[in-house]
N, C-alpha and C positions, 0 to 999 in steps of 0.2 A: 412255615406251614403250621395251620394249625387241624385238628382235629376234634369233633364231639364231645361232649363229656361220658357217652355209654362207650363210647372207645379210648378214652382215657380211663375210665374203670376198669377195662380188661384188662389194657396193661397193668393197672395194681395189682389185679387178680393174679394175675402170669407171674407176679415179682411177688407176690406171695403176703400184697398188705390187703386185710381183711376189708368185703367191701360188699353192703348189703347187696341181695340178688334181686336183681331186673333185669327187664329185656327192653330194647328198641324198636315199637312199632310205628306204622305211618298209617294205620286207619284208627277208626275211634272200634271199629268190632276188633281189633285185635288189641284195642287198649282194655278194653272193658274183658277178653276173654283173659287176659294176662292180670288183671286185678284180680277175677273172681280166681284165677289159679293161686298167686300169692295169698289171697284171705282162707283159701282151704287148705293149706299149707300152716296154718297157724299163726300169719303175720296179722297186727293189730290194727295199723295203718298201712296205706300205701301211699306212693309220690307220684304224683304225674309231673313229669319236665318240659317242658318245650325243647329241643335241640337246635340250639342257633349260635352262631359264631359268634356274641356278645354277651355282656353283664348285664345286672340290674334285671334278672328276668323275675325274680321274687316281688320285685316292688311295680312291676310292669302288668304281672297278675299272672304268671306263665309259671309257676310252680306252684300246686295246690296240692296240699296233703288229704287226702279222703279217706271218710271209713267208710265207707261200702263201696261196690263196685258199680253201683249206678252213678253216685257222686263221682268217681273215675268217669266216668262215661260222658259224662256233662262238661267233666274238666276235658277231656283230648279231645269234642267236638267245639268246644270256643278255640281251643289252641290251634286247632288244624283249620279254623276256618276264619279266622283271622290275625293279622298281621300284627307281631309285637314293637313295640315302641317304648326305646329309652334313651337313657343318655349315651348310652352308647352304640346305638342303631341310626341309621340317615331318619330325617325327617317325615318318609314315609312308613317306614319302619324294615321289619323283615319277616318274609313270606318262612313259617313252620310247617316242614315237611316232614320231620320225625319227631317223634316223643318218647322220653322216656318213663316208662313205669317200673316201680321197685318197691319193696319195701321200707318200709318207714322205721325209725328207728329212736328208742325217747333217749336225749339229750340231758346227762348231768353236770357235761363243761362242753365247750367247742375253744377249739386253738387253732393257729393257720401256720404253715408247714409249706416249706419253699425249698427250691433249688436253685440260682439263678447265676448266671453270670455277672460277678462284680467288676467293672471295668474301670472303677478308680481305686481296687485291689489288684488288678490284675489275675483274679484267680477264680473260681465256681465256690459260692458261699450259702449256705444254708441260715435261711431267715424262718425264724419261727419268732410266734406270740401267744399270749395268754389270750388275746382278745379277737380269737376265732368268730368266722360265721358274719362278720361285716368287711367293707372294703376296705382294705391294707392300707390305700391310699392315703384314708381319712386319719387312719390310726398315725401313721409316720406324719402325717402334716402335725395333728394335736399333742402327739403324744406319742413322741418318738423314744423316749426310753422304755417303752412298751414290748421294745420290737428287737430281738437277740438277731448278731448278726457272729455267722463261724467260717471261717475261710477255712478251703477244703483245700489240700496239700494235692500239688498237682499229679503228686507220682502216685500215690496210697487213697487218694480220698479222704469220704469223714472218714476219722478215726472211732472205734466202736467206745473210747472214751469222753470224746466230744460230746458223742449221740447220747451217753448217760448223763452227763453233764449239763447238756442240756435239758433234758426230760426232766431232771430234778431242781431247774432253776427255774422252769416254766409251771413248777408245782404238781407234777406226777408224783403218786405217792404209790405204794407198794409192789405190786403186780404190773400196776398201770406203768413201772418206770422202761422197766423189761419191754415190754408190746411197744411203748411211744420211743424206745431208742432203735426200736426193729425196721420200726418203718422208717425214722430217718437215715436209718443205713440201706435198707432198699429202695427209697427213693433216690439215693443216691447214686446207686448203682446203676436205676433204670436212667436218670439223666444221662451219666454217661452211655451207655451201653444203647441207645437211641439217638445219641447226638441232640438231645435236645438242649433249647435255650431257654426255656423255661419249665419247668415242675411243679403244680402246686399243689396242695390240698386245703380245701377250704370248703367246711369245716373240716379238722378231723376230731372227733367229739368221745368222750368219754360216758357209756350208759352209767343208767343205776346198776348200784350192787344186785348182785341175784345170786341165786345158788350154785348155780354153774360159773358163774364169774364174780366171789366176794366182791373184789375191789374192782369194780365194771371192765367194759371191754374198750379198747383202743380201736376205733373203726373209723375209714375214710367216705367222707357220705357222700363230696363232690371235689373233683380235679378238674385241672386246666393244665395243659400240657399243648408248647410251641414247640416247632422244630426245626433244624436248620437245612435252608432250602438246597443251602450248597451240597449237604453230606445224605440226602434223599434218595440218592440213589445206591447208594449203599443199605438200605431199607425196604426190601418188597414189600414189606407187609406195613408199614407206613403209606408207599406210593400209593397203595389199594384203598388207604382210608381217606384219601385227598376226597372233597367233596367241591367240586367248581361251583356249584349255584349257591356256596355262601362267597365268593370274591366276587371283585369288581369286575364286573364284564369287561371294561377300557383294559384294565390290567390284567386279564387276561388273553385279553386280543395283543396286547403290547409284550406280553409275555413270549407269542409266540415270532413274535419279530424280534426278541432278544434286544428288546428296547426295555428300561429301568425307567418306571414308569408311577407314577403314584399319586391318584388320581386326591383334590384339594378340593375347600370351601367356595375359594373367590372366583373372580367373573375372569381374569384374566391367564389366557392359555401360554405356555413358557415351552418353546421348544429351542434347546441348548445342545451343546456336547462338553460331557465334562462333569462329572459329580460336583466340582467343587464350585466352577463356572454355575451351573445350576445353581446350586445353593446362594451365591452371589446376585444372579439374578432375581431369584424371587426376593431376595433382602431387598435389595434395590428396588423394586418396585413397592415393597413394603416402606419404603422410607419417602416413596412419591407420594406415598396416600392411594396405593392403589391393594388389590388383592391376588396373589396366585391364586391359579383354578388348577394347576398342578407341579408335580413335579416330573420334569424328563431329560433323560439323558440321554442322547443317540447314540453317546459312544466316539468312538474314532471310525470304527471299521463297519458301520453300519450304510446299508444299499442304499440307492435311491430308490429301492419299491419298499424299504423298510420307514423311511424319512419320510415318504409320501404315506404310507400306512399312520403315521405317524400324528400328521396333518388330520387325516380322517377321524382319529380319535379324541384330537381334542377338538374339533368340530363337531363331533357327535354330543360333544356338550353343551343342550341347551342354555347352562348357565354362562358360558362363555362369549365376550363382548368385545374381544379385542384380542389379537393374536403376537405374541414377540418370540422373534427369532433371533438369537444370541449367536452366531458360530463363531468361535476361534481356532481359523484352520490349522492345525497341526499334521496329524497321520489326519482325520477328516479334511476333505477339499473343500474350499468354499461353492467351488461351482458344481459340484454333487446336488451339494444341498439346493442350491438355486434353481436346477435342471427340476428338485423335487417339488420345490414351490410353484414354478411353473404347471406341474403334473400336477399336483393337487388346485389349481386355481382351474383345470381344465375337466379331474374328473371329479372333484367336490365342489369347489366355488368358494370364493373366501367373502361371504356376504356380510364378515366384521371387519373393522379394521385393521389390519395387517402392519406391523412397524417391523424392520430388517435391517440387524445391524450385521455384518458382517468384516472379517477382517484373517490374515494369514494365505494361507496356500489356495494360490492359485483366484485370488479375492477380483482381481481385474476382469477374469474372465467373469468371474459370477456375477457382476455387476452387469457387464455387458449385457448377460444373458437375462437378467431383471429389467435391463432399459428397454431392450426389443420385446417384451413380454407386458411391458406397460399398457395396454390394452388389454390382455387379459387379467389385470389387475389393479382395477381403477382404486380400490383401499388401502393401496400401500405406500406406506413410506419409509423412506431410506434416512438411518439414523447415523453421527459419524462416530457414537461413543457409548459405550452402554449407558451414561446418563443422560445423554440427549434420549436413547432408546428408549429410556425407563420414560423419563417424562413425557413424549410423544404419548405411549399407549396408554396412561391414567389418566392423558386429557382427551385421550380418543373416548375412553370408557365412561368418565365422567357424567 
């Protein structure tokens, strides 16, 4: 699960890491009345944000710094009236329904500041760099000694000697060591204590000196914070911040049929049971030369109104050109699934071509029930192997 970044500020706020003041609005008059309040407050700049479940909104043109509050006003009426586009948004882009406005804050360093789970340590590690405020990505591909990595002890967490440790190897000096080891210990805390799988800060930036802060202030300007979907319920005040209209509709609808579902690029639609099975098939069709249009798993113990819901979903994919169906009946029956194919070729229609391979419990009867059904489904064909399978559907798609 993910959430906002005005609601990943709160949480820093709550856990006590210092975090310029904004608010979250969704009209442009409540943008513009929330800048003109920040500038009589004494701030110099303000931020206007887009609020969208992706990166790259800076270079997309969806964070604009202003001084005045008309300049605000001009930024959250392009934002809220049209659709951001990046590399990490679909091709149409994504529809901005809130924004954030804040204060703005000038910049002496930026560093980038993580939490995450290391699974070729086995353990929750704290990734920090000197070269905040651009994508991590980049950084770790060119110039990966850039990039400090500290495994966090499973029983204690970071240690508050780590957190100094690092602060003075990432080049904090004075004041600054104190405030930048504070908040790797409270980010810390807040991963844990939220379950989450990810934590970031990016940037967290060091001001100029001033009078009130000689050697400047430690402040987090922007987070990213994932979480984990299994342990969400343990969270009410998480649950509250779920926003549905940034996920995928499909994976949504599939969500509520308790179908593992995860909606892809290519033309061809994959309905399996079995994580691993899945995973296997989209290979396999990847090595015909064809493309997954998703990933799904029905499971073992899933209905035949959940397998037919199933069918509706990746057929609601225009991109989709051809349909394969993997089962290996185990706890799933084959003739479930068949009974489902049927019910979907009757209340959706399978207007692509359809390839079925099937095999395990109860496979005789399913087949049976695909022969007498051959009329209602003049685009199918019956494969004996998942690699006859595979090849059938990327010469149908072809």
């Amino acid at each position: 699960m993910k959430i906002h970044e005005y609601q990943a500020r709160q949480f820093l706020a709550d856990f006590g890491i210092p975090v310029p003041p904004g608010r979250m609005v969704e009209t442009v008059a409540d943008a513009a009345a929330e800048a003109r309040a920040l500038f009589a407050s004494g701030v110099g700049i303000v931020v206007v944000k887009a609020q969208v479940h992706a990166g790259g909104r800076g270079k997309a043109g969806f964070v604009k710094v202003c001084k005045t509050a008309e300049e605000a006003e001009v930024a959250a009426k392009f934002m809220l009236s049209h659709r951001m586009v990046s590399p990490q948004t679909p091709a149409e882009g994504l529809e901005v329904k809130r924004i954030l406005v804040a204060a703005g804050v000038d910049i002496a360093k930026e560093y980038y500041l993580a939490i995450v789970m290391d699974r070729t340590r086995h353990t929750n590690t704290l990734i920090a760099s000197a070269e905040g405020g651009v994508e991590i990505e980049h950084i770790a591909e060119t110039r990966p000694d850039a990039i400090m990595k500290v495994a966090l002890d499973p029983l204690t967490g970071l240690a508050a000697f780590q957190a100094r440790e690092t602060a003075f190897n990432l080049g904090f000096r004075g004041k600054q060591v104190a405030q930048a080891a504070d908040a790797m210990m409270k980010l810390a805390a807040l991963y844990l204590a939220k379950d989450a799988t990810l934590a970031e800060i990016n940037p967290l930036v060091v001001t100029p000196a001033s009078a009130a802060h000689p050697d400047g202030q430690v402040i987090a300007i922007d987070a990213k914070f994932n979480f984990d979907d299994n342990a969400v319920f343990r969270h009410p005040d998480l649950r509250a911040m779920f926003d549905p209209t940034e996920e995928n509709a499909s994976e949504m609808r599939a969500r509520e049929f308790e179908l593992n579902f995860v909606a892809l690029d290519g033309n061809i639609g994959c309905l399996v049971n079995g994580a691993g099975l899945a995973m296997s098939t989209m290979d396999i069709i990847k090595l015909h030369g064809g493309d997954p249009a998703n990933f799904l798993d029905v499971g073992g113990g899933a209905t035949e109104e959940a397998i037919t819901e199933a069918f509706r979903i990746i057929l609601s994919d225009a991109a989709v050109k051809g349909v394969l169906v993997n089962i290996f009946g185990g706890i799933m029956q084959c003739d479930r699934v068949a009974r489902a194919i049927v019910a979907a070729a009757k209340n959706v229609g399978f207007k692509v071509p359809l390839v079925v391979r099937l095999e395990g419990t109860n496979v005789a009867e399913a087949r049976m029930i695909l022969d007498a059904a051959r009329a209602e489904l003049p685009t199918m064909q019956s494969a004996t192997d998942l690699a006859d399978a595979a090849r059938k559907v990327c010469a149908a798609v072809a």
